[in-house]
C-alpha positions as CSV (number, residue, x, y, z in Angstrom):
1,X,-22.1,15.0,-0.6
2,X,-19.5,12.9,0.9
3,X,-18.2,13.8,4.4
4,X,-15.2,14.4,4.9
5,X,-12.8,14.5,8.4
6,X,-12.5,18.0,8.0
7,X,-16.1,19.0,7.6
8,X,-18.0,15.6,8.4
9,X,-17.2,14.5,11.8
10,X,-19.3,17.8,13.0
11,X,-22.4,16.7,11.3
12,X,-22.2,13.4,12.1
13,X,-21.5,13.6,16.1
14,X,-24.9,15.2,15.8
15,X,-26.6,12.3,13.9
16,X,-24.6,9.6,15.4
17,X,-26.2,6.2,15.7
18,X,-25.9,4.4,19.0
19,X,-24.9,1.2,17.5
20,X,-21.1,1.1,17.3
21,X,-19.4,1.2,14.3
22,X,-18.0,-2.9,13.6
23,X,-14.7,-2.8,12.6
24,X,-13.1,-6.2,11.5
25,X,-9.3,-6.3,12.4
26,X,-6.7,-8.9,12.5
27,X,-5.9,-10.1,16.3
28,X,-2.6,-7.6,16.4
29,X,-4.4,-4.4,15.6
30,X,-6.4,-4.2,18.2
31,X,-3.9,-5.6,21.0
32,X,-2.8,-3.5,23.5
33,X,0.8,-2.7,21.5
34,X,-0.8,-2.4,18.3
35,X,-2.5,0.6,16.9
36,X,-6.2,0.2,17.3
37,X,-6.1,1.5,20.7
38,X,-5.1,4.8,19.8
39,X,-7.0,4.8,16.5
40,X,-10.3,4.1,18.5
41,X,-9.2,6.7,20.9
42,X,-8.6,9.6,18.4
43,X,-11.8,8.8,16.2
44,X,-14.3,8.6,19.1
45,X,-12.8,11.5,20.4
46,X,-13.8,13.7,17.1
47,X,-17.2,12.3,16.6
48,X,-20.1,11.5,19.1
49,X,-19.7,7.4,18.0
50,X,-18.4,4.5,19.1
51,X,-15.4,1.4,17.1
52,X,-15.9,-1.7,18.2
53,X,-13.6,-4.0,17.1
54,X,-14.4,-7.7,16.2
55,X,-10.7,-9.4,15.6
56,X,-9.6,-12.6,14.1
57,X,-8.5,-14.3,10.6
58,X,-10.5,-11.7,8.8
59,X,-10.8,-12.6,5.0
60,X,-12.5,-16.2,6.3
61,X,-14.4,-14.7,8.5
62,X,-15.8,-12.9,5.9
63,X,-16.3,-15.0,3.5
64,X,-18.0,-17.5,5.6
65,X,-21.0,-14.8,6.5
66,X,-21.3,-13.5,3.3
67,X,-23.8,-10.9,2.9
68,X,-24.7,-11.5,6.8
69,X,-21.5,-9.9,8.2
70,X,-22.0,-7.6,11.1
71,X,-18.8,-5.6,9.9
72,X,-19.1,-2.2,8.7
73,X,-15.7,-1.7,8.1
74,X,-12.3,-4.1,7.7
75,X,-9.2,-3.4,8.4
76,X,-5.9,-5.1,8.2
77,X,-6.6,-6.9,4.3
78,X,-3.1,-6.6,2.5
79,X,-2.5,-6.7,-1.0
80,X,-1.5,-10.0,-1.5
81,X,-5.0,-11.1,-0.1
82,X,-7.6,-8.1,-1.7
83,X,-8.3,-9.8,-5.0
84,X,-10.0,-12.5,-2.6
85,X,-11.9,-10.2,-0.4
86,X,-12.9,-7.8,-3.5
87,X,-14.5,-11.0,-5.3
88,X,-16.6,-11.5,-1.8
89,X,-18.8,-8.6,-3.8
90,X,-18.7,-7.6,0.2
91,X,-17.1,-3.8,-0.5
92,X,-18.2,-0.3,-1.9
93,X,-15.8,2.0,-3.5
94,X,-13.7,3.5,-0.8
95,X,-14.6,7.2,-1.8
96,X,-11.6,8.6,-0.1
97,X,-9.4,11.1,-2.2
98,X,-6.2,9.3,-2.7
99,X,-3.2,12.2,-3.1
100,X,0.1,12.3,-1.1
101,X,1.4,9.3,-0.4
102,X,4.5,8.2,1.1
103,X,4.8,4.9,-0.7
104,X,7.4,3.9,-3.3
105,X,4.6,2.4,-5.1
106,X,1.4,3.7,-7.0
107,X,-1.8,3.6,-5.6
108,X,-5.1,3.2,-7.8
109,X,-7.3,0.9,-6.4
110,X,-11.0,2.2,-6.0
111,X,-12.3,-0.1,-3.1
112,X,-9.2,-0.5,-0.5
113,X,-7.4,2.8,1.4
114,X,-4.1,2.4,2.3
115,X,-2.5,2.7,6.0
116,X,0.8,1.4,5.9
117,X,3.4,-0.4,4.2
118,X,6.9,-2.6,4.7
119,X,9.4,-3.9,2.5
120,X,9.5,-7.5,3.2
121,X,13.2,-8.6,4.9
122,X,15.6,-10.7,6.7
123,X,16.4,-9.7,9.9
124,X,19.7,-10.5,11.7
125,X,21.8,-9.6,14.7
126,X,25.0,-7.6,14.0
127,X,26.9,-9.5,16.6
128,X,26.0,-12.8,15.7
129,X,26.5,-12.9,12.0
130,X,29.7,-11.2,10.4
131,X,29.3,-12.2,6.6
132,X,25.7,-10.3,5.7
133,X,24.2,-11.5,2.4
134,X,23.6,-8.2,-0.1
135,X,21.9,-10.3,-2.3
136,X,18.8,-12.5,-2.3
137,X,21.3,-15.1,-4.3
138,X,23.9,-14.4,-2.1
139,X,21.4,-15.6,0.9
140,X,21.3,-19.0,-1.4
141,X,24.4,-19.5,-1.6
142,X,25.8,-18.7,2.2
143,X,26.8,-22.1,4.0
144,X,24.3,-24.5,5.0
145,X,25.2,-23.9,8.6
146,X,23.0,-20.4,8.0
147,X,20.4,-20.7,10.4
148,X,16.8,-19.2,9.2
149,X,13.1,-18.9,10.1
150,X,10.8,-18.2,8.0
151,X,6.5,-18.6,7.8
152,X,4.7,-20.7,5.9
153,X,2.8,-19.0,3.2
154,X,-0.3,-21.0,3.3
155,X,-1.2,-19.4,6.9
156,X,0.9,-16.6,7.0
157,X,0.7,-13.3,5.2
158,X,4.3,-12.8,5.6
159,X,4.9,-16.2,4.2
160,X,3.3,-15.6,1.4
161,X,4.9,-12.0,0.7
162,X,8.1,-14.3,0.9
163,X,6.9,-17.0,-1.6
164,X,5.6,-14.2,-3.9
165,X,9.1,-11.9,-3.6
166,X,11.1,-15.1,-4.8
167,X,8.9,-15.8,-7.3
168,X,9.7,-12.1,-8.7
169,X,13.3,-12.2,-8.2
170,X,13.3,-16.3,-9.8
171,X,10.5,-16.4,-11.6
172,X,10.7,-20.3,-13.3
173,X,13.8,-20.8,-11.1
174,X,11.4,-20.4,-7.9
175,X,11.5,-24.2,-7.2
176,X,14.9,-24.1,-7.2
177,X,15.8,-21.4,-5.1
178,X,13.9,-22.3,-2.4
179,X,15.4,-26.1,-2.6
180,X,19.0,-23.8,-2.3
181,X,17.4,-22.4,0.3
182,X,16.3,-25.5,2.5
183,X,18.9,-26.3,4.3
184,X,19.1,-23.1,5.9
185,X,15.9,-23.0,7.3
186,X,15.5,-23.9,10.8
187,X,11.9,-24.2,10.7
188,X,8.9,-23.3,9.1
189,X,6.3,-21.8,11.3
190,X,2.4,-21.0,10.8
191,X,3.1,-16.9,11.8
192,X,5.6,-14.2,12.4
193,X,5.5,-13.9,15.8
194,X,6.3,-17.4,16.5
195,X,9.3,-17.0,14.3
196,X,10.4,-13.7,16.0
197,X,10.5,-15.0,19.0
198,X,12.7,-17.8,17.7
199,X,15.2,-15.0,16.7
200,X,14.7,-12.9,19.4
201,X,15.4,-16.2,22.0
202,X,18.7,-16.7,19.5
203,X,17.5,-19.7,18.0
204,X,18.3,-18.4,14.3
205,X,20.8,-16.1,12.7
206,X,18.1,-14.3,10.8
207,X,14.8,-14.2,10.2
208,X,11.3,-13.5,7.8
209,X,10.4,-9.9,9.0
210,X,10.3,-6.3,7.5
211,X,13.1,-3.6,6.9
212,X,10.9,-1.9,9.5
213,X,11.4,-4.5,12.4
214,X,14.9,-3.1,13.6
215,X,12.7,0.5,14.9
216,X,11.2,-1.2,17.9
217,X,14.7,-2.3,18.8
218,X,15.8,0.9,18.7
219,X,13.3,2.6,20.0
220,X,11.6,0.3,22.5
221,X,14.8,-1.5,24.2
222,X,17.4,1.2,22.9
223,X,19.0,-2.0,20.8
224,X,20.6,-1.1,17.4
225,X,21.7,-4.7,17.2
226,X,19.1,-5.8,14.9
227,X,19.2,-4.5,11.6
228,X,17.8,-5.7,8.1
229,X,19.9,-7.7,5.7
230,X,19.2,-5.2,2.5
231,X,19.2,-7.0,-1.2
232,X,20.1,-5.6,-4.3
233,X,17.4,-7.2,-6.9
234,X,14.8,-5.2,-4.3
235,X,12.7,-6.1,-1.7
236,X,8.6,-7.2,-2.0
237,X,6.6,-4.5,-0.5
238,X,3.3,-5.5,1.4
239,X,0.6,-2.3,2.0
240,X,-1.8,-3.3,4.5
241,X,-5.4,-1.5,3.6
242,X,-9.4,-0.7,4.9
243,X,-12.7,-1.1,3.1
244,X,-16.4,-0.6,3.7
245,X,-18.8,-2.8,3.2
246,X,-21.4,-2.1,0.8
247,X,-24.5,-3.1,3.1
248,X,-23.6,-0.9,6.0
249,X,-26.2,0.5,8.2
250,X,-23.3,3.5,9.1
251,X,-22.5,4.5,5.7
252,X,-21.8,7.6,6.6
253,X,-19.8,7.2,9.6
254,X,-18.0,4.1,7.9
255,X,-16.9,6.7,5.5
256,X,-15.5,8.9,8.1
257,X,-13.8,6.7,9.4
258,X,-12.0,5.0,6.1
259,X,-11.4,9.3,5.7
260,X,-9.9,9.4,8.6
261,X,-7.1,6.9,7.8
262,X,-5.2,9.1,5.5
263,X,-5.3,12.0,7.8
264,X,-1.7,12.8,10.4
265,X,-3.7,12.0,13.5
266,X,-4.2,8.6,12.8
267,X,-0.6,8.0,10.2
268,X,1.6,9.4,13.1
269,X,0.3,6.5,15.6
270,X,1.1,3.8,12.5
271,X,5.1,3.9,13.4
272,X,5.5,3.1,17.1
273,X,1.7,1.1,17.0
274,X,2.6,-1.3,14.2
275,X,6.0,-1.0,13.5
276,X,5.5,0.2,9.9
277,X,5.3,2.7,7.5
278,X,2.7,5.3,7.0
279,X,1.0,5.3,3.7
280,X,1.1,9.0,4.3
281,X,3.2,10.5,6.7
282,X,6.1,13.2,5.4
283,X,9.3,11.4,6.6
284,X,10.3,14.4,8.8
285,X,7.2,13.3,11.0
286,X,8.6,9.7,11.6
287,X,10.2,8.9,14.9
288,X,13.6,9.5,15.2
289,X,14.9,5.8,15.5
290,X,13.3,5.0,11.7
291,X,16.1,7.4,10.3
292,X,18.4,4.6,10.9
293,X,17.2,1.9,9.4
294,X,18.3,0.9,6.1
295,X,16.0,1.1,3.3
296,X,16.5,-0.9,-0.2
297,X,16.5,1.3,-3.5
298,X,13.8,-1.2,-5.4
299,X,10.8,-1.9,-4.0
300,X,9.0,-4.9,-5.4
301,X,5.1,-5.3,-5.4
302,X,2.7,-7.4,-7.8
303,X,-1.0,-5.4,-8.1
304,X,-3.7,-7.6,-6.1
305,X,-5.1,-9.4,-9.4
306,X,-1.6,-10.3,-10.0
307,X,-0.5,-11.8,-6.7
308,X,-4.0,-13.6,-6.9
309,X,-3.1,-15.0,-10.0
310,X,0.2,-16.1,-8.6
311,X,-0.4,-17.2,-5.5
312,X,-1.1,-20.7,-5.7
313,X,2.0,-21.0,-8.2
314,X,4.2,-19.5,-5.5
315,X,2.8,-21.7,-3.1
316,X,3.4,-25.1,-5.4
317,X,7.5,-23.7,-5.5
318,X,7.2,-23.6,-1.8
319,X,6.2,-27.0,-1.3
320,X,8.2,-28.6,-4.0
321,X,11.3,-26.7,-3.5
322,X,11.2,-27.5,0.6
323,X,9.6,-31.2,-0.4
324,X,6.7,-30.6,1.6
């Protein structure tokens, strides 16, 4: 029988193996201000095991070792990249039962959990800029003086989310709207944080980020400033997720662990660890700066076989549109 968090974790702190359990992450996740910490913290502390986190460009790495990966878990793979690591042949069938969710979207894919989730956005400063696009064409038609940053979508995961949320908002006119929206852009960079910090530094009126992004402003440096420019054709939701891999050694504690990902002890440290949304938290359990951020009605998303078989068209309007 599978093991569960409720009734598994018992068993297993008697079984344990003293190998720890490998979990690939992306560099963020385990840093000291993102969530693996805590999530580390609150598994070991319910099970006589040990995480051990191996962190880096994950979906690569892995399919670079192949079937000789040490990982027994991965965390971290988002949607817009699990059609690539699900055709590594690398994971099992999560096993976890999926009910509850707090996601605008639908969830029914058998190999990757969910943890969290963000409508991808443009951030901006509410006492820098006055005239606030509501609309993704409004953004392409504001004055060239407009300054943006966004990430490149052939290294960034954020990028891409971009290429692939004007791709379903133009569809053929794709190429086009990103030539509208060159001259606005200050610089393309190879990852979010780089970009951030270009905002953050007041180098750019708005930037590539999530709706979510205005929280740690709020609740960190007690900043309401910073607020998401919300869009009414809808805003491209990315849902960051966990597997197991099939060849495990641990299979039973990698399944407590990818059980233990839907469970309130490890959603409630998603908010203020990665500055997203739980993929299953009740909203009265969020912290109390989330309730004012602004949230946009539609929520945008393409399955993972569909952004797979997108992604390199999204990529081509990139390029052509910005003449790179």
């Amino acid at each position: 029988m599978r093991l569960t968090i409720a009734t598994g974790l018992t068993l297993i702190a008697s079984a344990a193996s003293a190998e720890p359990l490998t979990v690939y992450a992306p560099d963020y996740f385990s840093s000291e201000w993102g969530p693996g910490p805590a999530i580390k913290e609150a598994f070991e502390a319910s099970c006589d095991c040990e995480i051990q986190y191996i962190t880096g460009d994950v979906l690569p790495r892995l399919r670079l070792e192949g079937n000789r990966t040490s990982a027994d878990v991965v965390i971290g793979l988002n949607t817009d990249d699990a059609e690539r690591a699900r055709q590594t042949g690398l994971f099992a069938p999560h096993g976890v039962e999926i009910e509850g969710l707090t996601m605008p979207i639908d969830w029914s894919d058998e190999t990757f959990v969910p943890f969290n989730w963000g409508h991808t956005a443009f951030v901006y400063d509410t006492t820098k800029l006055d005239d606030v696009p509501g609309s993704f064409q409004a953004l392409l038609d504001a004055p060239d003086d407009l300054r943006i940053v966004i990430q490149d979508p052939r290294t960034s995961v954020s990028g891409l989310a971009l290429a692939l949320w004007i791709e379903k908002v133009f569809g053929e006119e794709a190429k086009a709207a990103w030539a509208a929206l060159e001259p606005k852009i200050v610089t393309v960079t190879r990852g979010w944080s780089e970009a951030y910090g270009m905002f953050t530094e007041g180098e750019a009126d708005m930037v590539l980020s999530y709706t979510t992004s205005p929280a740690y402003h709020i609740i960190a440096e007690d900043d309401p400033t910073k607020k998401a420019a919300i869009f009414d054709e809808g805003h491209y939701v990315m849902v960051e997720t966990a597997g197991q891999i099939a060849e495990t050694d641990q299979p039973e504690l990698a399944q407590a662990f990818l059980d233990f990902i839907l469970t309130e002890e490890f959603q409630s440290i998603i908010p203020e660890g990665n500055w997203s949304l739980p993929a299953k938290l009740d909203p009265s359990r969020l912290p109390e700066g989330f309730a004012q951020l602004e949230m946009p009605e539609t929520a945008l998303i393409y399955d993972s076989a569909e952004a797979e078989a997108l992604r390199d068209e999204a990529i081509a309007a990139f390029e052509a549109g910005l003449g790179r």
